[in-house]
C-alpha positions in Angstrom: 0.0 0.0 0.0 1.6 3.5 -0.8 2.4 5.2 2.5 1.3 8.6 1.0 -2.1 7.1 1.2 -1.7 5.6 4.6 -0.6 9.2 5.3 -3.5 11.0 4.2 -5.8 8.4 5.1 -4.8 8.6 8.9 -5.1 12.3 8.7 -8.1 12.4 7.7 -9.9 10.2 10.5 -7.6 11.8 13.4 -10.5 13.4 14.4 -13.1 11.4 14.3 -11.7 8.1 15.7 -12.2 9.4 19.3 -15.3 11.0 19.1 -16.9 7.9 17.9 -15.1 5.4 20.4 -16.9 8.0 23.1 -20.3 7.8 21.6 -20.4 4.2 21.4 -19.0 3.7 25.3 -15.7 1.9 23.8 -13.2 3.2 26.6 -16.0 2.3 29.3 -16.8 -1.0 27.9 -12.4 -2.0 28.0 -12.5 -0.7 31.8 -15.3 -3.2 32.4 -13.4 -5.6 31.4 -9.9 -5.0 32.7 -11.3 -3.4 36.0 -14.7 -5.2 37.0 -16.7 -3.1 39.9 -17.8 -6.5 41.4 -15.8 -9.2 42.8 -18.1 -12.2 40.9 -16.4 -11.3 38.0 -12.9 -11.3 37.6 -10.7 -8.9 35.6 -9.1 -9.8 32.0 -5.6 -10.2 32.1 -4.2 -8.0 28.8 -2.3 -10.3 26.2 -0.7 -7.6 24.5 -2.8 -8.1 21.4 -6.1 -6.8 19.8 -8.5 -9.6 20.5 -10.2 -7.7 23.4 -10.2 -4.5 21.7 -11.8 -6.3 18.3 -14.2 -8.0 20.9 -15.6 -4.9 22.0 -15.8 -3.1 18.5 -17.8 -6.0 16.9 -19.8 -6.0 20.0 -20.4 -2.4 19.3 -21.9 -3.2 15.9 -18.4 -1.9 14.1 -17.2 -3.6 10.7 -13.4 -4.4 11.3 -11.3 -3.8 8.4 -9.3 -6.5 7.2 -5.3 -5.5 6.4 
């Protein structure tokens, strides 16, 4: 892929990324599950990947893009 258009691309979405992560709870939804407020449920332990992070956005009704 050119990195010109990765460039640009990026640029163009800077913006918006976290404004729509905050309307759809995103951040809220990873402290749920990394930092439970009960004790019946115990926390996620991060494996330094993406699979809770894609978890959450397909929850959320979001199309990931495949690269």
């Amino acid at each position: 892929m050119d990195e010109s258009f990765d460039v640009s691309f990026i640029s163009g979405i800077t913006e918006d990324v976290p404004r729509v992560l905050g309307q759809i709870r995103f951040f809220e939804r990873l402290d749920d599950l990394y930092c439970p407020q009960g004790k019946e449920v115990a926390p996620l332990q991060c494996r330094h990947d993406y699979a809770q992070t894609e978890l959450v956005l397909t929850e959320k009704g979001m199309d990931l893009l495949e690269v």
